[in-house]
TORPANU-336148 format. One record per residue (C-alpha): x, y, z; residue in three letters. Coordinates in pm, whole numbers, plus 50000, padded with zeros to 5 digits. Example, Ala and Ser with C-alpha at 12.3 -4.5 7.8 and 13.67 -1.06 7.14 Angstrom:
2
512304955050780ALA;513674989450714SER;
END
This chain:
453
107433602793253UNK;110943594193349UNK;112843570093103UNK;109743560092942UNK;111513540592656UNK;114243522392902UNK;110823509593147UNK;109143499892786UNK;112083480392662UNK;112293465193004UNK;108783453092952UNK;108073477393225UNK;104873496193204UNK;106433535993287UNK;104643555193593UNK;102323587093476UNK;103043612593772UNK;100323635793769UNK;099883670893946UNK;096973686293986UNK;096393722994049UNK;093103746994179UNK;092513766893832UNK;092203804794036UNK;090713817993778UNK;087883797193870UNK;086463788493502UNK;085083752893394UNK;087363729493210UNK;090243707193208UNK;093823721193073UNK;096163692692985UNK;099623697392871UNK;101923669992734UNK;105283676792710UNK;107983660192536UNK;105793640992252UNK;106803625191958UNK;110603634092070UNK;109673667392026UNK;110383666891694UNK;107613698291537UNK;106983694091195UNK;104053672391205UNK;102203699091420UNK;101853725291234UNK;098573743191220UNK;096943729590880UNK;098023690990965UNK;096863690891285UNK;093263703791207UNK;092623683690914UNK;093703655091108UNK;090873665591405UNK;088503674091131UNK;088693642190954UNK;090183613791237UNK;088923626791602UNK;086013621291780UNK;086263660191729UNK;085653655291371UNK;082703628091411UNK;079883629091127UNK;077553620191386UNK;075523654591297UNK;074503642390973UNK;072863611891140UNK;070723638191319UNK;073163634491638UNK;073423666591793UNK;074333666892177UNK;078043680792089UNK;076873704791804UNK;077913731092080UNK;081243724692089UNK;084163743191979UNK;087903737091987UNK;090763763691990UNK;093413750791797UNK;096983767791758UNK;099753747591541UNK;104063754391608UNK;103283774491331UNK;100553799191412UNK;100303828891696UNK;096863834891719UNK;094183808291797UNK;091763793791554UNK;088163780991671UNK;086883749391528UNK;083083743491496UNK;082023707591594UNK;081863677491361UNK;083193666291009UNK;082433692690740UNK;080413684090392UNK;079253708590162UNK;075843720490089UNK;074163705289818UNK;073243718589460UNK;070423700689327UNK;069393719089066UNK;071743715588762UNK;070093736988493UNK;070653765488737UNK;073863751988833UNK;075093750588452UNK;073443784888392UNK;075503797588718UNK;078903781788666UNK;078813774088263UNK;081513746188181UNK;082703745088517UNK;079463732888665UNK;080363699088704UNK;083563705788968UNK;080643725089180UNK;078173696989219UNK;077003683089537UNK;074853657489610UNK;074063636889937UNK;072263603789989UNK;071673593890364UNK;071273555290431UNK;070413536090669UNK;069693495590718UNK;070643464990858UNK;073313438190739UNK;071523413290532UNK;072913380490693UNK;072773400991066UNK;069433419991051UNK;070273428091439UNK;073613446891296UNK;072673481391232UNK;074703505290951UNK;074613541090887UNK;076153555390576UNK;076303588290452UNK;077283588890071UNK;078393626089922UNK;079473632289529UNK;081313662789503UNK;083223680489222UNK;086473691589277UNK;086293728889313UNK;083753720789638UNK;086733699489743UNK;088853725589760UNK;086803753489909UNK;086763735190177UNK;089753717590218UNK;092983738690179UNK;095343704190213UNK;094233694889844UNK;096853696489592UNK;096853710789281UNK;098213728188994UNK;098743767889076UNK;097913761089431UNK;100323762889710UNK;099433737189943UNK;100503737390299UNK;102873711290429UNK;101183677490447UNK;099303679390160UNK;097723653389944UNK;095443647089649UNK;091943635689611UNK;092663604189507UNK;094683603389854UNK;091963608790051UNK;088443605989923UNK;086293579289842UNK;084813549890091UNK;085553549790462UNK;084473529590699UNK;083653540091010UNK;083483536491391UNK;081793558291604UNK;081793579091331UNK;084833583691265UNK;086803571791007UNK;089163541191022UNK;089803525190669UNK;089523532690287UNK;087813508090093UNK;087623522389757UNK;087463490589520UNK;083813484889630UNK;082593517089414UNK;084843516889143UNK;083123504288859UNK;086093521888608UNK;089473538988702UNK;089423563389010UNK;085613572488978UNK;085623565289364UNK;087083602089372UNK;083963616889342UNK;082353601689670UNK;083133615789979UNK;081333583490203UNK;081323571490513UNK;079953543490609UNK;079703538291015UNK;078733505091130UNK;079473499391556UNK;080413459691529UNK;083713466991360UNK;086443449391568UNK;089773477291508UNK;093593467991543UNK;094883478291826UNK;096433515191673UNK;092203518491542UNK;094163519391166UNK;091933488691063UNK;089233467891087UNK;090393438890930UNK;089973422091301UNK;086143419791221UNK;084653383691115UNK;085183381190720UNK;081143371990687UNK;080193408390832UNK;082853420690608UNK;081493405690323UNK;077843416290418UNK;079003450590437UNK;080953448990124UNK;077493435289977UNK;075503461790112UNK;077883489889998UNK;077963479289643UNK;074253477689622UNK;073513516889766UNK;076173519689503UNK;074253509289233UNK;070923524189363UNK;072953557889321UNK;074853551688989UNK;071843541588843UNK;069213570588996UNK;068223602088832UNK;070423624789056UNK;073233602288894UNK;072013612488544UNK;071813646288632UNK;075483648988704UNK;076593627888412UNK;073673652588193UNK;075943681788326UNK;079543665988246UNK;077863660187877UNK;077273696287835UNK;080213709888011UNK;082263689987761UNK;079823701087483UNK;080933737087561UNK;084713734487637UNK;084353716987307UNK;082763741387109UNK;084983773887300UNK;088163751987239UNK;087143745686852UNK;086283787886853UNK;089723794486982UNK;091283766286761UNK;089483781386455UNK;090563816586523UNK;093873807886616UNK;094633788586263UNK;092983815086093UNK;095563838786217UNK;098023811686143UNK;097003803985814UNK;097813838085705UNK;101603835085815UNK;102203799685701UNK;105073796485357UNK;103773783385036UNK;105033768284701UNK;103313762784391UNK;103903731384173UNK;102363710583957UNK;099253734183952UNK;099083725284362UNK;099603750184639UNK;102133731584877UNK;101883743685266UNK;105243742785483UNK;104783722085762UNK;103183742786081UNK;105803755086310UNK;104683752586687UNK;106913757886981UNK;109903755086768UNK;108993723186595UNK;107523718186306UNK;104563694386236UNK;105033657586182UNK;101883650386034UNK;102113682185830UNK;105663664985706UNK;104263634685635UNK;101023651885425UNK;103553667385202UNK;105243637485168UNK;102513619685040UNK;101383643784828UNK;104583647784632UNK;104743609284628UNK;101633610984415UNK;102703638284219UNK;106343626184133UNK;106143591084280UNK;110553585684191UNK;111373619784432UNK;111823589284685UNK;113743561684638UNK;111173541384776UNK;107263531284852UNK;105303532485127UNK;103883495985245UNK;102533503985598UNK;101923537285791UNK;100953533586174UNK;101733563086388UNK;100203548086716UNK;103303527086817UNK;107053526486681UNK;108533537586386UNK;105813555186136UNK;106773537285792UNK;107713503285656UNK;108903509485300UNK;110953490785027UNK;113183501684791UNK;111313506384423UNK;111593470684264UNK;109313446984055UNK;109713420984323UNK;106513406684514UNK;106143418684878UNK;107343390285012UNK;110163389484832UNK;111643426684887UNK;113953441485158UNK;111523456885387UNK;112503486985631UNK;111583511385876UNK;111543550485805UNK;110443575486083UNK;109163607885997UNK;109663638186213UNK;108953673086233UNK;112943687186317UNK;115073662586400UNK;117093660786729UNK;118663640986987UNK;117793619887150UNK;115733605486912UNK;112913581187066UNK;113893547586808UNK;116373527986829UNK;118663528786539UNK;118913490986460UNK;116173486486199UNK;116503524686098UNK;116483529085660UNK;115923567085658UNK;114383598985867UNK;112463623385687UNK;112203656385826UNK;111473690085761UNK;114203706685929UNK;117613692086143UNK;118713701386501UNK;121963679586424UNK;124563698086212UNK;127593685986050UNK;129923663986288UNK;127073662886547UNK;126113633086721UNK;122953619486824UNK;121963592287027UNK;118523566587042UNK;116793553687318UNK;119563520687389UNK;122283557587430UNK;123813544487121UNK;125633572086925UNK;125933584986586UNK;127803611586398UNK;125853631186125UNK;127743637985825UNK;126443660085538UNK;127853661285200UNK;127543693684986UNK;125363692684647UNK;128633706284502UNK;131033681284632UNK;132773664784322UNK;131903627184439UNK;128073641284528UNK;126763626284152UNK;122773627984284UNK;123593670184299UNK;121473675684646UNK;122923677084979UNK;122713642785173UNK;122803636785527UNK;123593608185740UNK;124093593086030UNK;127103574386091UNK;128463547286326UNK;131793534386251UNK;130993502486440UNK;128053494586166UNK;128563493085776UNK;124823506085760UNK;124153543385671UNK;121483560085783UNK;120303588285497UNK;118313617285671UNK;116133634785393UNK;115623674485522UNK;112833685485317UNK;113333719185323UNK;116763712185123UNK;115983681584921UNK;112813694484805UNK;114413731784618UNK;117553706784515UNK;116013681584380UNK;112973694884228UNK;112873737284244UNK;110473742784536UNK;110963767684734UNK;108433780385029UNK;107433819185032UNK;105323840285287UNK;101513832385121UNK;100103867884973UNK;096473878784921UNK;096493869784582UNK;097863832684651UNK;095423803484480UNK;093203786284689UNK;093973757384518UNK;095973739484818UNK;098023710884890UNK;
END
């Protein structure tokens, strides 16, 4: 077209000139070429975008075959992206999987994995409730994810290249409705009955009385008591298949998928702390076997911290110069405590304490209601700084055991603000714990007692 955009902004509607040529070759068809599209800007037609946009939004792509509609089965379509040299021929129609019924021999096949290869179809077909002369047709697929991606190299995910384009289930599947059979909106909140469970349908539902916007993006144009007959309708074949045997079936093969990534994860668990269990540092005391906390990925176990806190509270309850009153890991700072006193609960200082397996910065607390950290080990040396989650900054300082003013005779730590009179005393086990009362971890030996702490 000449100056298509000046005619279009002139509220001129641009002339199409058209030439038409004898094909010599004297085969049956119709060649078109359009030139100049889109600016000719190329990266939306590469190869794998534009088939799995004919596959899934063309008439190309209709799912009129599973409706038993098959006067374009025939056809093919050779498709060739910016991207490819050779051709690719396309089969007719939109493509579902084959379905796998039988989940005992599904489970035996495929073990834990079963569930991401299960396919099952349910073909319905009816007429609107309020508009019994308004005819529907709906074809309603559940499919795991592994059948989703053998057949549909634009999913994402993890270890996966995916072409350019690319999106994830959640970005594509679920409820469609449907024109000519072929899809024109998502509308996934009428089978959800809990998060993104509308991930597992692959649906259409085609129904010929929707009125589209003018781009076909939408049928919001159609009358909102069809709408809501159709919503109606949806969520009852919903229902019918949530609550059917087939439904069971799946959730009967999830169960015992679970059941045996449980029981292989707890093998692997069990053989893998056995192995640890053999490496881990000991200390006697008190007739006890004490176990360092477990190292793991360079950092050492909170709740393995915490354990041996508790047990040396019991067995020396003054190592600490306080006592526990609450202990919630799930949110915040782990402990309030309060200094040791005779005074009633409501009548002593109350503050936080945060345990951690090696401390470092940043540290996820704020400082402002900090008492003390108790750690196994310390990231932050001497003269180090370390910040909490408002970027506010302190300076650790550590005073020797031997220092002439040190009159407790075990190294302290702290962290410092010069801005704040309040001190912040970090208790490293691994130092406090030979100062203070002799223990001292060792590699465990054959002949170490069983009787552990």
């Amino acid at each position: 077209m000449r100056d298509p955009f000046k005619n279009l902004y002139d509220n001129r509607i641009p002339e199409v000139p058209v030439d038409e040529k004898t094909n010599a070759e004297n085969w049956k068809g119709t060649k078109i070429w359009i030139k100049g599209y889109n600016n000719n800007r190329r990266d939306k037609f590469t190869h794998n975008r534009l088939k799995d946009y004919i596959l899934w939004f063309t008439k190309f792509g209709s799912a009129e075959k599973e409706f038993d509609i098959f006067k374009n089965k025939d056809k093919r379509l050779f498709l060739k992206g910016v991207d490819k040299s050779e051709e690719e021929k396309l089969s007719f129609g939109h493509i579902f999987p084959k379905e796998a019924k039988d989940v005992n021999k599904l489970f035996d096949e495929k073990g834990t994995s079963a569930p991401k290869y299960y396919v099952r179809r349910w073909k319905k077909e009816g007429h609107l409730p309020n508009f019994p002369d308004k005819k529907y047709q709906a074809i309603f697929y559940v499919e795991g994810d592994a059948i989703k991606r053998g057949y549909n190299p634009m999913l994402r995910r993890p270890g996966y290249t995916a072409p350019e384009g690319a999106y994830a289930v959640a970005e594509r599947y679920g409820l469609w409705l449907c024109k000519d059979y072929i899809p024109m909106q998502r509308k996934n909140e009428w089978i959800v009955t809990k998060g993104t469970e509308y991930v597992r349908f692959h649906t259409f539902f085609n129904f010929q009385g929707f009125r589209l916007t003018a781009n076909r993006g939408s049928v919001e144009n159609t009358p909102s008591e069809i709408m809501k007959d159709i919503e109606k309708e949806v969520r009852k074949i919903y229902k019918e298949i949530t609550e059917s045997d087939d439904w069971d079936n799946l959730e009967w093969l999830e169960r015992e998928a679970f059941g045996e990534l449980t029981k292989e994860k707890e093998k692997k668990d069990y053989e893998k702390r056995i192995k640890r269990s053999a490496k881990v540092r000991i200390a006697e005391y008190e007739g006890l076997t004490l176990v360092e906390p477990v190292k793991e990925n360079k950092y050492y176990s909170e709740q393995g911290v915490y354990s041996l806190f508790l047990i040396l509270k019991v067995l020396k309850p003054d190592l600490f110069p306080f006592e526990i009153v609450d202990y919630d890991t799930h949110f915040g700072i782990d402990v309030i405590a309060r200094e040791h006193s005779n005074l009633s609960l409501d009548r002593s200082q109350l503050n936080y304490i945060e345990f951690k397996g090696k401390l470092t910065s940043p540290l996820n607390h704020s400082f402002n209601y900090l008492k003390s950290i108790i750690c196994w080990d310390t990231d932050i040396l001497d003269g180090g700084t370390i910040t909490d989650v408002s970027e506010k900054e302190r300076t650790m300082k550590v005073i020797s055991s031997s220092d002439p003013n040190n009159s407790d005779k075990y190294t302290k730590y702290f962290l410092d603000d010069p801005a704040s009179p309040k001190r912040i005393e970090v208790f490293v086990l691994k130092d406090y714990l030979k100062e203070k009362i002799g223990i001292e971890f060792r590699p465990r030996t054959a002949t170490t007692s069983s009787n552990s702490g």
